[in-house]
N, C-alpha and C positions, 0 to 999 in steps of 0.2 A: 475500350469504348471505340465504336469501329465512328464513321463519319459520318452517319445516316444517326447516332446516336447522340454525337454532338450537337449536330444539324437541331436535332429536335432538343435535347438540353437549352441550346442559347436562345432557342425561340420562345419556350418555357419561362427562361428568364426576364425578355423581353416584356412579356405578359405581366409576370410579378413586378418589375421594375415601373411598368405604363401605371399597370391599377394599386401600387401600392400611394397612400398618402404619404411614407415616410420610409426608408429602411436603413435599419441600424447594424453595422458590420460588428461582429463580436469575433475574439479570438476564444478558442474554448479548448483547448488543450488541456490534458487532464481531467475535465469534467467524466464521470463516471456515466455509465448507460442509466442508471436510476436517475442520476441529476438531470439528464440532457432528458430523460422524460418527465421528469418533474417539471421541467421546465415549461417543454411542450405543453403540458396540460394546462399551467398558469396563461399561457400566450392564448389556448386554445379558449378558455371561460373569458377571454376577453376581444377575441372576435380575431386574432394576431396566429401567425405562426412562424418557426423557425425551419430555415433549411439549411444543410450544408452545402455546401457549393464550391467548384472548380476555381480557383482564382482566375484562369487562362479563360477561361468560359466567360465567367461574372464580364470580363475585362471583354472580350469580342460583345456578348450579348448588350452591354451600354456602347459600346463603338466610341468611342473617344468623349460621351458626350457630356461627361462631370468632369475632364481634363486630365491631367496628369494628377492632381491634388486627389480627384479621385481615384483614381487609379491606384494610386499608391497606398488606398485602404486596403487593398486586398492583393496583402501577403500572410502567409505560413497559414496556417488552419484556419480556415473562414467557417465562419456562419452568419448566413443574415436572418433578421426578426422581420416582421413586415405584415401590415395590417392596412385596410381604407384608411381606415382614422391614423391620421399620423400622428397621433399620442400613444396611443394603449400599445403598441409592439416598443415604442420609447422607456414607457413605464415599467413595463414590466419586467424586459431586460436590465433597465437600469437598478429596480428592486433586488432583482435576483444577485445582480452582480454586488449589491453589498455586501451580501450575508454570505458569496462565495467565491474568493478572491480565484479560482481559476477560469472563471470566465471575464470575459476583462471586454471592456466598450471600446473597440478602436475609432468611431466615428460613426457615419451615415448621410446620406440626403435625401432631401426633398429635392423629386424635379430635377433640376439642372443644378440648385445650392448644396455645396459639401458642406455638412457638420464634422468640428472633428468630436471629441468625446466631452467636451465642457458642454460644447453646442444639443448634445444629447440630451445632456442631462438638462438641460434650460428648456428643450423641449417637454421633456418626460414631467416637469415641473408644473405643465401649465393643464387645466381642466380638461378631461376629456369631451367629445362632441355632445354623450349622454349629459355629462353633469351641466353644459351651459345650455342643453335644451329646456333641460327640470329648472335651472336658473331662470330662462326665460318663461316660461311657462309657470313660475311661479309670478313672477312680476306680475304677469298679464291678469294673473288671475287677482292678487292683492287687491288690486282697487273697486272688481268686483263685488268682491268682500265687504269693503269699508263703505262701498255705494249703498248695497243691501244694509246692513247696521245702522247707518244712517236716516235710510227711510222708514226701518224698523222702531227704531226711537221713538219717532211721534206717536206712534200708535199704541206703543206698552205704556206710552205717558196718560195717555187719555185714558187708556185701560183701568190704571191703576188710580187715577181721580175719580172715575167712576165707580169703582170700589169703593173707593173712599165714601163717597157720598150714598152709595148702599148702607155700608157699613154705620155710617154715623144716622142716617134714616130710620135703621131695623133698631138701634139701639132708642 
């Protein structure tokens, strides 16, 4: 990789680093080429992707700015996950890595905050952006609901006394 390639690799990184919500460093040694696109695929149906990456790169392209604590995620085989939402690249990797113990969560952050892999998994834990929109959006609507029902009430009432008094009339 000559310097015009680096050049463009760390500024790449840059990019990913700015517009990701969250990215989680995985070691992934051993994973087979099927897993590592199993994987991919999982990251990709949830809006997330995974790259491999240079540790020397990863490390210029942040420039000091998660510190040393960061820096020190990325050793031996890297891969980072990374999506807007900074859950679903969290979730996903952290799913995956139950069911296969050669990919292993070494940490992540948001921003300028290091997580290390407890921190991951507390993230990967909490809703994503989709589910507390439907959360909200269901609330909002709830009351609409029980507004309509309510005003609906009086009127099947009256309906049905006046039925009533049909019905006892014709008889």
């Amino acid at each position: 990789m000559d310097r015009a390639q680096k050049a463009e690799s760390i500024e790449a990184l840059k990019g990913v680093f700015a517009d990701a919500g969250a990215v989680v460093v995985t070691h992934y040694m051993g994973l087979t080429v099927a897993e590592m696109t199993d994987l991919r695929g999982r990251l990709r149906k949830e809006g997330a992707q995974i790259k491999v990456v240079k540790n020397t790169l990863a490390q210029k392209a942040l420039g000091g700015s998660i510190g040393e604590e960061g820096d020190a995620l990325f050793k031996g085989p890297v891969a980072i996950a990374f999506a807007p939402d900074p859950v679903s690249a969290a979730k996903v990797v952290t799913e995956y890595a139950k069911g296969n113990d050669k990919l292993k969560v070494v940490g992540g952050f948001m921003g300028q905050t290091v997580l290390n892999d407890q921190g991951v998994k507390a993230l990967a834990s909490l809703p994503s952006l989709d589910q507390i929109r439907a959360t909200l959006i269901g609330l909002v609507q709830a009351p609409a609901t029980k507004v309509a029902g309510v005003l609906a009430a009086p009127a099947g009432q009256i309906a049905r006394v006046l039925k009533a008094h049909a019905d006892k009339n014709a008889a």
